[in-house]
C-alpha positions as CSV (number, residue, x, y, z in Angstrom):
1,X,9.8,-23.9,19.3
2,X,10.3,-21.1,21.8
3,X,7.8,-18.1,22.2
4,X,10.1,-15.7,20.6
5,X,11.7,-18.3,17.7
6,X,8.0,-18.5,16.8
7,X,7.7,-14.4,16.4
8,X,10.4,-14.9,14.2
9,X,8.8,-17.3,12.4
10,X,6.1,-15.8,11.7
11,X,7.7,-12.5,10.8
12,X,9.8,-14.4,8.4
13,X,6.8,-16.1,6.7
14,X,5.0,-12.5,6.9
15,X,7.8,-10.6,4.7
16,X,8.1,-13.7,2.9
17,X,4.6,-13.7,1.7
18,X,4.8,-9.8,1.4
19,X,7.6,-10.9,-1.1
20,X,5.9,-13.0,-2.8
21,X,2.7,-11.3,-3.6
22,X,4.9,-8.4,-4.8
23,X,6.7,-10.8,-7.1
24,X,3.4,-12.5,-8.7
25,X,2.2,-9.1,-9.9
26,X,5.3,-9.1,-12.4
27,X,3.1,-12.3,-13.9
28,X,0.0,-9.7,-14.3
29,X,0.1,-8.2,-17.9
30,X,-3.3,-7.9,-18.8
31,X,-4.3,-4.8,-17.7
32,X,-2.9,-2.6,-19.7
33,X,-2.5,-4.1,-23.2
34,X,1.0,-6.0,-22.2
35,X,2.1,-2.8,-20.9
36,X,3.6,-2.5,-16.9
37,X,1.0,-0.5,-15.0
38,X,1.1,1.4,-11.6
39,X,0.9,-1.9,-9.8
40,X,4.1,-2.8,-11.3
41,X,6.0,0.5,-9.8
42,X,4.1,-0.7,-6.3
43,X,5.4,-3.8,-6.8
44,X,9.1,-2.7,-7.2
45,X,8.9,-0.4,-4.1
46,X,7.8,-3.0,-2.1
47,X,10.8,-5.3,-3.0
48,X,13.1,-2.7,-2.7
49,X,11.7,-1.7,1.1
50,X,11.9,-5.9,2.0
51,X,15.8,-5.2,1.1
52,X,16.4,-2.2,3.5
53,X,14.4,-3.7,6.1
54,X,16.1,-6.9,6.2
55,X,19.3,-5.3,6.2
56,X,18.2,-2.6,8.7
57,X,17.1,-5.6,10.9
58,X,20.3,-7.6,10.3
59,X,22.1,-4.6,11.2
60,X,21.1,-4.0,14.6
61,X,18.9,-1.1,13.4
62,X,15.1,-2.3,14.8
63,X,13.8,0.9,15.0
64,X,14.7,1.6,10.9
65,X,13.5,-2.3,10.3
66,X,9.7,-1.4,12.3
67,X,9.3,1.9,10.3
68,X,10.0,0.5,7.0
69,X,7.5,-2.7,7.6
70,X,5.2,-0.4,8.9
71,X,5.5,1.4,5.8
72,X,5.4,-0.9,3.6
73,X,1.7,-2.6,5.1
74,X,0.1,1.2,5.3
75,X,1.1,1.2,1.9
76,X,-0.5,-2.0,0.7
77,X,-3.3,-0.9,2.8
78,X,-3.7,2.1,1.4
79,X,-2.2,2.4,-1.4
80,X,-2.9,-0.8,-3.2
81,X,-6.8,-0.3,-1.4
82,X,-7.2,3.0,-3.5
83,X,-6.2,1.2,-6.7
84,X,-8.9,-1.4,-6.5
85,X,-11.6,1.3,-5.8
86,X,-11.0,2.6,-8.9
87,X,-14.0,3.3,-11.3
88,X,-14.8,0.3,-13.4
89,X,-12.9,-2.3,-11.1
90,X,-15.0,-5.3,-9.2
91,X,-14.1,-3.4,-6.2
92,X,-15.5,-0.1,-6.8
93,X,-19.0,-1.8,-8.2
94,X,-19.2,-3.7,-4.1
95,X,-18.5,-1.1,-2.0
96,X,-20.2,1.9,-4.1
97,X,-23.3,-0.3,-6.2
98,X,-23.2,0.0,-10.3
């Protein structure tokens, strides 16, 4: 495999797993009662961005395709971070003792 067919190949397995982790929190219902919660919105955002930045990417349009995958990990960094710092989470109890 050439140095840039395995960039590719590794972006592809990136999104792919980025795909994939968004689609296995559709399996998590525990949280609230059976009830969708927040992570489930996250989780539908994050699909919806693979979309456009596939297509973007497909279309010629890198700039768009970086921007939206940039998005899309400060997001999960952030985003999904905040959530598991949450008062009475695993998280919170490590990082601030309790």
């Amino acid at each position: 495999m050439t140095r840039p067919a395995a960039g590719a190949a590794t972006r592809s397995a990136a999104g792919a797993a980025r795909a994939a982790a968004a689609l296995s929190s559709f399996a998590i219902f525990d949280i609230w009662n059976g009830r969708p919660s927040p992570i489930h919105a996250l989780s539908v955002v994050a699909l919806v961005s693979l979309v456009f930045a596939v297509r973007a990417a497909r279309a010629g349009r890198i700039d768009r395709h970086r921007k939206i995958m940039r998005g899309l990990t400060l997001g999960a960094l952030l985003i999904a971070g905040a959530f598991t710092l949450l008062p009475g989470r695993i998280m919170h109890a490590v990082v601030f003792g309790g």
